[in-house]
Residue, then its C-alpha position, 0 to 999 in steps of 0.5 A: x500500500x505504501x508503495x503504491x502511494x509512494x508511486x501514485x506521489x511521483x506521478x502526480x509531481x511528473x504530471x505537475x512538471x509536464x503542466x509547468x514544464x515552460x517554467x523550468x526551461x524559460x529559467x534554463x534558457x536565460x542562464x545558460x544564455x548567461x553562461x555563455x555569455x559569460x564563457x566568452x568575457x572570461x579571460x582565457x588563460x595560458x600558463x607557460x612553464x620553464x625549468x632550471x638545475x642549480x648543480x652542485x659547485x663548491x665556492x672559495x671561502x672569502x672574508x665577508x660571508x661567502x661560504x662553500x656552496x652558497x648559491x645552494x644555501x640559498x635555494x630556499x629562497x628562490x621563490x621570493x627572489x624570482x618574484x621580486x617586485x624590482x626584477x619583475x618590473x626590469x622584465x616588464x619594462x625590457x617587453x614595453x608592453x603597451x598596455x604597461x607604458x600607457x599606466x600612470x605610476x599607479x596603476x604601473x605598481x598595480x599591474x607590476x603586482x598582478x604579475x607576480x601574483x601569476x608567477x609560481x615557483x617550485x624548488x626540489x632542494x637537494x637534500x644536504x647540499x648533496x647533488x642537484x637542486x631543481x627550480x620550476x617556474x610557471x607563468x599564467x596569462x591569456x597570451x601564449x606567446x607573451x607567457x613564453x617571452x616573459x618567462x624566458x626573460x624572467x629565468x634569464x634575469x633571475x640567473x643572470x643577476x644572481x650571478x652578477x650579485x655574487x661576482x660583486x660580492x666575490x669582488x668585494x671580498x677579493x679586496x678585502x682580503x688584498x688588504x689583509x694580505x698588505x697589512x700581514x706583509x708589512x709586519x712579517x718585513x718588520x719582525x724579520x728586520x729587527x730579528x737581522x738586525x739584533x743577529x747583526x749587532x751580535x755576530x749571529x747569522x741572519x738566517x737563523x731562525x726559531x724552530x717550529x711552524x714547518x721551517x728549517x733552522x739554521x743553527x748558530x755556528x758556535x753550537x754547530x761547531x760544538x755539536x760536531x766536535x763533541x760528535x767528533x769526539x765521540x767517534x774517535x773514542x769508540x775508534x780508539x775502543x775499537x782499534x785497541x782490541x783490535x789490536x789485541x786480537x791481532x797479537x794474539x793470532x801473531x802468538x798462536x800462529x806456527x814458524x812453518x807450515x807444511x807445502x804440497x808438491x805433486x809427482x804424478x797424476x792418476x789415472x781416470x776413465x770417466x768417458x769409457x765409464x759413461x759410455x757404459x752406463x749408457x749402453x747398458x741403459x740401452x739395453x735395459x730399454x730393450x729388455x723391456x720389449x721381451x719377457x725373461x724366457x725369451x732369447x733376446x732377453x736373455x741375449x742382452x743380459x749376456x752383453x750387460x753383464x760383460x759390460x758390467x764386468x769390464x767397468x768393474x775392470x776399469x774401476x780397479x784401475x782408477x788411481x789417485x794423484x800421488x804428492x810430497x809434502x815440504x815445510x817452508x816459513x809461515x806468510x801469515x805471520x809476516x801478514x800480522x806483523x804489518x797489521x800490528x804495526x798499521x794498527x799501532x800508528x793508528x791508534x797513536x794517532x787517534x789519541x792525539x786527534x782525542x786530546x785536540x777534540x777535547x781541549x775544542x769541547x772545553x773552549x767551545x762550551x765556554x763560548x756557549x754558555x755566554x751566548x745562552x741569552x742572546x739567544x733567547x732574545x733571538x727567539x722571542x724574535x724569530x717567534x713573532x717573526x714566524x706568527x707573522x709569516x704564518x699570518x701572511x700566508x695565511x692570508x696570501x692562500x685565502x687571497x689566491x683562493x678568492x681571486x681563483x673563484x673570481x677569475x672563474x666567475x669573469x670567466x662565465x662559469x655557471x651553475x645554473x642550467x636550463x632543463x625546460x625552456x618557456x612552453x605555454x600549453x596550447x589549451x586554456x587553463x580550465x574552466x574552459x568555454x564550454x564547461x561554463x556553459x554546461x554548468x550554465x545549462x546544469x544550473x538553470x535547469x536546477x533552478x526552472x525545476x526548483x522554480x516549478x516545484x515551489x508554484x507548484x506544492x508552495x500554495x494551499x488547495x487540493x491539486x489532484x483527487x489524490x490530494x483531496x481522499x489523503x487529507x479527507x480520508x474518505x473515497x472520492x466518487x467523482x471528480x469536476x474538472x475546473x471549467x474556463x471560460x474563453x476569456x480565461x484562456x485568451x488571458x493565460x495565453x496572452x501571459x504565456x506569450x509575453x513570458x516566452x517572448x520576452x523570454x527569447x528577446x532576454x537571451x537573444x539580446x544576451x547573445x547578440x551583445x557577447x557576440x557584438x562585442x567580441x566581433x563588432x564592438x563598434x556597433x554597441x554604445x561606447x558606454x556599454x562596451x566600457x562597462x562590458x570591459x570593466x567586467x572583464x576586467x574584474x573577472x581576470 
């Protein structure tokens, strides 16, 4: 029963509708008209997108500021930097576009600001200053072309005077550090003029210089003289050790070696018969080889174990005649002793020698050590001298290598070196951004017939009354018998005619006048009034 009702409810609506169905369609009409209208005073618009890679470069450390991969650091601020309002305007102003020039400063600021407002930027940062950071820019407007240009101008501006700044600021360091580097040298000169000048006024040599820092020291000869004696002294010392029980070892030999030692002499030579006995050997071997081919029963076997043995036997036979040289023994004086007797005698002398060289070392030592000790605070002055004078090198050259480094990356800027590089360049996409023309107008369509729908809806279930006999048995709860149809009279019907004409002309004539002046003003403005087209223009220019 429920749904029976259910369904007579639904169709008494679709009945409702069909009798009003000009009331939804006439609504429809308009603001679809509207919608169209609209779609072609809204702006289409391109957007044009460009692409840049900032790779990894390592940049000299300078004096004021500059630090290893700088232009990396500063990545994260790529997006207010690219829209900054001055280079934005540089770029404008470059295009002299017209609508631009002909804006009064004001309005020049107005328009410099929507600009930026359509720029966006993207930045993929590289991740710890690792690897390559990569930008993207994009450009929103209704020319294509213009998008392009613009966009194309704008990186290279962007890339351009960014560079420039940090050539500037390279420059800038560079004399700064030029500055260091002249200061360090005029007090390296004057601590090594008065270092020269104290080692003059007492006799020391002016290249002597304080141990440390990675330099060499020249030692004061006095020192130098006295280390090498002392040395001297030393080595002959450990020589006199050396010679003195080299010497009696060598009169101990002297003592043990006999008057006469024994001399070979010989009479004969013996007898040798290597060749016949490897000539054996050798054919005996030939024959074992040929046994081989037979067993021990066979005649050839047997035949060749007859000639080995013969041979085996005359070998046996030479052997017994092999015989040893024959010598005589004589004695005569012993050589090594003569040998030994000069030895003694070199060594002697060398060691009387080396005694006298010990007593000249030592008388030197003792003079000298004299003439060290008086000299013990003279040196310390010239090592508090020679120690400012090393701080002082060491602060030029420090500064010197941070100036050489600086000027290096300087020389590599003017030389154009550049980390930035174009991985897109300016393309605008050949559709407009959406929403586009045609889904205005269907969302024109969709909403009027929302709105003629709704519309009918209210005329039709917002007032009071039965409207059907369903209406009147669901309120009465009764049967109801019959039904009298409403009578109406013809002038009646001349009245609700005549209404629905003037409706539905009046209707046709709004959304026909809509489209015509869309039309007029994008093909034929000239046939509208001035002032309508101005305000038309004021419109879309509001809608941008």
């Amino acid at each position: 029963m429920a749904a029976q009702e259910q369904t007579n409810q639904l169709a008494e609506m679709a009945r409702a509708l069909k009798r009003r169905v000009w009331q939804v369609l006439l609504p429809a009409a308009v603001i679809l008209a509207a919608g169209s209208a609209l779609a072609k005073l809204l702006p289409r618009k391109y957007t044009a997108t460009t692409g840049l890679e900032l790779r990894e470069s390592t940049l000299p450390l300078s004096g004021q500021g500059m630090d290893e991969k700088t232009i990396q650091r500063d990545v994260s601020n790529t997006a207010y930097q690219i829209t900054q309002y001055e280079r934005v305007k540089r770029v404008v102003e470059k295009l002299e576009w017209p609508e631009y020039t002909a804006l009064a400063p004001l309005d020049q600021f107005e328009f410099i600001k929507d600009q930026q407002k359509n720029i966006k930027v993207g930045v993929n940062a590289a991740k710890n200053l690792q690897g390559s950071s990569f930008i993207s820019i994009s450009y929103t407007c209704e020319d294509p072309k213009r998008a392009e240009q613009f966009l194309n101008r704008l990186r290279e501006a962007y890339t351009s005077e960014v560079l420039e700044r940090y050539r500037q600021d390279a420059k800038r360091s560079l004399e700064v550090l030029r500055n260091n580097m002249t200061i360090a040298q005029d007090e390296a000169r004057e601590c090594d003029e008065q270092a020269a000048e104290f080692k003059k006024e007492h006799g020391i040599s002016a290249t002597q210089q304080a141990p440390g820092g990675g330099r060499t020291r020249d030692e004061d000869p006095v020192f130098k003289r006295l280390d090498q004696a002392q040395n001297n002294l030393l080595d002959i010392e450990l020589s006199i050790a050396s010679d003195t029980a080299g010497l009696a070892t060598l009169k101990e030999q002297f003592k043990s070696e006999p008057l006469e030692v024994p001399e070979k002499l010989q009479t004969s030579s013996g007898l040798s018969f290597d060749q016949e006995l490897e000539k054996i050997e050798k054919e005996v071997e030939d024959l074992r080889e040929v046994q081989k081919e037979y067993k021990e029963a066979h005649s050839g076997w047997q035949q060749a174990e007859r000639k080995i043995r013969k041979l085996l036997e005359k070998k046996e036979a030479l052997l017994e005649k092999v015989r040893a040289p024959i010598s005589q023994t004589a004695m005569r004086p012993n050589p090594q002793r003569e040998v030994l007797a000069a030895q003694i005698q070199a060594k002697e002398l060398t060691l009387k020698q080396s005694e006298a060289r010990r007593a000249q070392l030592e008388a030197d030592v003792r003079e000298l050590k004299k003439e060290q000790a008086a000299r013990t605070e003279t040196f310390r002055q010239i090592q508090d001298l020679d120690r400012k004078a090393m701080i002082a090198a060491d602060t030029l050259l420090k500064r010197t290598t941070e100036f050489q480094k600086q000027k290096s990356f300087v020389d590599l800027l003017n030389e154009g070196s550049n980390p930035f590089e174009v991985t897109e360049f300016a393309r605008a996409s050949k559709t407009p951004n959406p929403p586009g023309p045609g889904i205005i107008t269907a969302i024109a369509g969709v909403l009027g017939l929302g709105i003629g729908l709704a519309w009918a809806t209210i005329s039709e279930f917002g007032r009071n009354g039965f409207r059907s006999p369903g209406d009147t048995a669901r309120a009465l709860g009764v049967p109801v018998l019959g039904v009298i149809n409403r009578i109406t009279t013809r002038s009646e019907r001349r009245a609700d005619l005549t209404r629905r004409s003037v409706v539905g002309l009046s209707t046709v004539s709004l959304v026909a006048a809509i489209l015509w002046i869309s039309w007029a003003y994008e093909n034929r403005p000239q046939v509208l009034g001035h002032e309508l087209v101005r305000a038309i223009t004021e419109i879309k220019e509001a809608l941008r």
